[in-house]
C-alpha positions in Angstrom: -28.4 67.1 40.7 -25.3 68.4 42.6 -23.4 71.5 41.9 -19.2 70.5 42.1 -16.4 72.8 41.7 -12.7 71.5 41.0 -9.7 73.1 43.0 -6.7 72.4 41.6 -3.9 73.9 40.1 -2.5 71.1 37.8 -4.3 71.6 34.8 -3.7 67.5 33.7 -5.6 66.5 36.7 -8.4 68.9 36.2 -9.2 67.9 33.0 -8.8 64.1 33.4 -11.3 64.7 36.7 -13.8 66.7 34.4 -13.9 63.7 31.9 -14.0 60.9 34.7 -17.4 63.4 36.4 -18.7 62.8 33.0 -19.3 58.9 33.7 -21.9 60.9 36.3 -23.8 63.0 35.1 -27.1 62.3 36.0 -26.1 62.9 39.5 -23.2 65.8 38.9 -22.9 69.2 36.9 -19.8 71.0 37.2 -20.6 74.2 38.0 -16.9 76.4 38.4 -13.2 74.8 38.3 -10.9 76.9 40.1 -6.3 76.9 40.2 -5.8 78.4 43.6 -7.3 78.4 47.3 -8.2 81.9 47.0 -9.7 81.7 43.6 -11.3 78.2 45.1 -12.6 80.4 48.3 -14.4 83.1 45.9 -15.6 80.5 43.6 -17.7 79.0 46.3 -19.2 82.2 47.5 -20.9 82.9 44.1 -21.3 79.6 43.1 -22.7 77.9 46.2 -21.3 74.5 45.1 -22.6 71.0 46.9 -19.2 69.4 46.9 -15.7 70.7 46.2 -12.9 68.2 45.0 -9.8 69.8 46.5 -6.4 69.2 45.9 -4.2 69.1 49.0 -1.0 70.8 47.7 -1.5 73.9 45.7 0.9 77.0 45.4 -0.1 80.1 47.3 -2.4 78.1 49.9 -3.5 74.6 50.7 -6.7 72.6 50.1 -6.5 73.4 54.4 -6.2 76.8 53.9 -9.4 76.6 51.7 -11.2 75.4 54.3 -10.4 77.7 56.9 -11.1 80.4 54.4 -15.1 78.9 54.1 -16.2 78.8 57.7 -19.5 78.7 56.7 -19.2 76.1 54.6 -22.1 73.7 53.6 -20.7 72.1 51.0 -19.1 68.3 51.3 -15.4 68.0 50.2 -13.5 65.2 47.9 -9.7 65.6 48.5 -7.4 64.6 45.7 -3.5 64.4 46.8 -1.0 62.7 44.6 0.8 62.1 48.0 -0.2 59.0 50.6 1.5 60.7 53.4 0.8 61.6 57.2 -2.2 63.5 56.0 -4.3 60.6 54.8 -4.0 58.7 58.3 -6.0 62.3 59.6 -8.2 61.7 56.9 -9.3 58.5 57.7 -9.6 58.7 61.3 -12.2 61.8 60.5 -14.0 60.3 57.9 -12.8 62.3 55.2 -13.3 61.3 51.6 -10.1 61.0 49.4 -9.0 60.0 45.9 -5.4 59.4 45.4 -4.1 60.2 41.7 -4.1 59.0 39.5 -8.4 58.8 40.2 -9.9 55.6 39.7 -12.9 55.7 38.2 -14.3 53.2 40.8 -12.6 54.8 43.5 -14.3 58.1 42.5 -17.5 56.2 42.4 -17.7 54.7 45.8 -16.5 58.5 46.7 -19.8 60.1 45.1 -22.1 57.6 46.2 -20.9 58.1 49.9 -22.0 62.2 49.1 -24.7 61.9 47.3 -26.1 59.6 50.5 -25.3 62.1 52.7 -26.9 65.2 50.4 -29.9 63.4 50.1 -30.5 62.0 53.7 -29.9 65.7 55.1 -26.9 64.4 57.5 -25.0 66.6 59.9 -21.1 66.4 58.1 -19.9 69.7 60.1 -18.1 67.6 63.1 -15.7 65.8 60.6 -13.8 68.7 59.7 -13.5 69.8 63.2 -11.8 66.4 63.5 -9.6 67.4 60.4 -8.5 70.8 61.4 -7.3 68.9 65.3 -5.8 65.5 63.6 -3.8 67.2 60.7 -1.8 69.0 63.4 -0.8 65.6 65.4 1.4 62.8 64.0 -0.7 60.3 65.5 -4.5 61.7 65.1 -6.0 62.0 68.5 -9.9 62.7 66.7 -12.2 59.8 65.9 -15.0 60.1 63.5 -17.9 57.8 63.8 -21.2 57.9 62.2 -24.7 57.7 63.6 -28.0 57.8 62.1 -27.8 61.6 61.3 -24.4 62.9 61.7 -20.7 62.4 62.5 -19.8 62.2 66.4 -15.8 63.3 66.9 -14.8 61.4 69.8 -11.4 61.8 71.6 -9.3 58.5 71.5 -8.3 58.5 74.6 -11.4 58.5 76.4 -12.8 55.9 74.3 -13.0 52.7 76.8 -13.7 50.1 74.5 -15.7 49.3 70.9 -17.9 46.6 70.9 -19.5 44.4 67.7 -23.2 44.6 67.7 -25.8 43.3 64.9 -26.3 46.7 63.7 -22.8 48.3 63.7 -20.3 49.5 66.7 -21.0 49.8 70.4 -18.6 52.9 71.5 -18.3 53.5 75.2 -16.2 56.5 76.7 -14.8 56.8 80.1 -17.6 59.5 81.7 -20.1 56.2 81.0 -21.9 57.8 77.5 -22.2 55.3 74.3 -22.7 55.5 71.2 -23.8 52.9 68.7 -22.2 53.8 65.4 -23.1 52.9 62.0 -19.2 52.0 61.0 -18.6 48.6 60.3 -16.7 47.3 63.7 -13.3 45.8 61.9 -12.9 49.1 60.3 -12.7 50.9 63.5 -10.1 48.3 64.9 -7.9 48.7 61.8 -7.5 52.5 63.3 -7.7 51.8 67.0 -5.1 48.8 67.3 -2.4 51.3 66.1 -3.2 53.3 69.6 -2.7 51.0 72.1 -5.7 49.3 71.9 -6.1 45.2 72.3 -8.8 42.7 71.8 -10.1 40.8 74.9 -12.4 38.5 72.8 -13.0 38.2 68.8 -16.0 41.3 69.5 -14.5 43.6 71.8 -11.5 45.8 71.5 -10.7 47.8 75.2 -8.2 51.1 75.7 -5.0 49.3 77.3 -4.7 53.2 78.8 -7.9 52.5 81.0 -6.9 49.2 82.7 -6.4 49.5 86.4 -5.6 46.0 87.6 -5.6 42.4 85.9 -6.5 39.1 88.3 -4.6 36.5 86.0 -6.3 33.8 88.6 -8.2 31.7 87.9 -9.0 33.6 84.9 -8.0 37.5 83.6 -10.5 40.0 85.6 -9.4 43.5 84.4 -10.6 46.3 86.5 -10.6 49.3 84.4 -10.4 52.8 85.8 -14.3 53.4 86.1 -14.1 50.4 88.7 -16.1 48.2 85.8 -14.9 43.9 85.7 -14.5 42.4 82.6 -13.4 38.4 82.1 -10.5 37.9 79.4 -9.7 34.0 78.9 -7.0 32.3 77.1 -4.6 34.1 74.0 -6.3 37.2 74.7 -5.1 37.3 77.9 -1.4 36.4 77.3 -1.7 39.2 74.4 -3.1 41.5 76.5 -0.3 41.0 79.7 2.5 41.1 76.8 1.2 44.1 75.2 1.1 45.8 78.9 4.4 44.3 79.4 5.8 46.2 76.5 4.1 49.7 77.3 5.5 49.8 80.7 9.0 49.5 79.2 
């Protein structure tokens, strides 16, 4: 069973996420509720929970500043924000898990399944709220989480060269020639990546429009990207892609 502890300050949440944690308890046992980040920080150094479900805007400190007050931390985290602001774009691009009130109870389901497979498989979360900590400061997040078999890799967008759809998830290569096969499905890593300049040359492949050198529109689209490497785009995808470049160099 895992130990949770509830940071929040408004006491109407609190309550109505105590009796929706209920619905789970076979798998949950609340172990400490706390109104502050300070009181939340304390709470976790006697208590030791396994998750926190922290609330983003609190007076006196943030759900942030919670975090940045457990450096040790090795405990997974649930944020709650009544708000779907900038913050929940950084959230997704690091993997974070969120509810947004008022909590769905299947929402809060799918939340605690996602933890409780990660608890009990022993996976590395640590890199995620590295991620966090750099996207939350930019507008536009420049952190990618992915996952792999045992933990979260934080890859910098703009060295990413291209994602790839493979039978068992997504092909990632980066510009110094690593890869990394993550376990994401591949459409929800495009949903991110199309916002950042990023274009599909066929229905399987999305490439980094930043790391396209040249492209030979005869007879057919040969892009050269910047690490010298040819790849073949036919048809739509090469009008979309020449318009798209079009448009950036405006």
């Amino acid at each position: 069973m895992l130990k949770a502890l509830i940071v929040d300050d408004e006491i109407a949440s609190l309550r109505t996420l105590e009796l929706l944690l209920g619905h789970f308890e076979q798998h949950i046992e609340i172990i400490g509720v706390a109104y502050s980040a300070s009181e939340g920080i304390d709470k976790v150094t006697k208590y030791d929970p396994d998750i926190v479900f922290l609330d983003i805007e609190m007076p006196g400190g943030s759900g942030f500043d919670f975090l940045e007050g457990c450096p040790h931390r090795n405990f997974d985290v649930i944020f709650i924000t009544a708000y779907n602001n900038y913050a929940i774009k950084a959230f997704k691009y690091s993997a974070i898990d969120f509810l947004l009130k008022p909590i769905e109870v299947d929402e809060l389901h799918e939340a605690l399944e996602k933890v409780i497979r990660r608890r009990y498989s022993n996976f590395d979360g640590r890199n995620k709220y590295f991620a966090l900590f750099e996207n939350i400061k930019e507008i536009i997040p420049q952190k990618l989480v992915v996952s792999t078999n045992d933990k979260y890799e934080c890859l910098d967008v703009g060295e990413i060269v291209f994602v790839e759809s493979v039978p068992n998830g997504t092909q990632i290569k980066l510009v110094n020639g690593s890869q990394f096969l993550a376990n994401n499905p591949f459409g929800d890593i495009c949903t991110l990546l199309e916002e950042r300049n990023f274009s599909f040359i066929n229905p399987n492949c999305l490439i980094n429009l930043g790391m396209i050198r040249k492209i030979s529109n005869k007879p057919e689209g040969n892009i050269e990207l910047k690490n010298h490497e040819l790849i073949t785009v036919r048809g739509e995808y090469l009008e979309r892609l020449n318009h798209q470049l079009e448009n950036i160099s405006k």
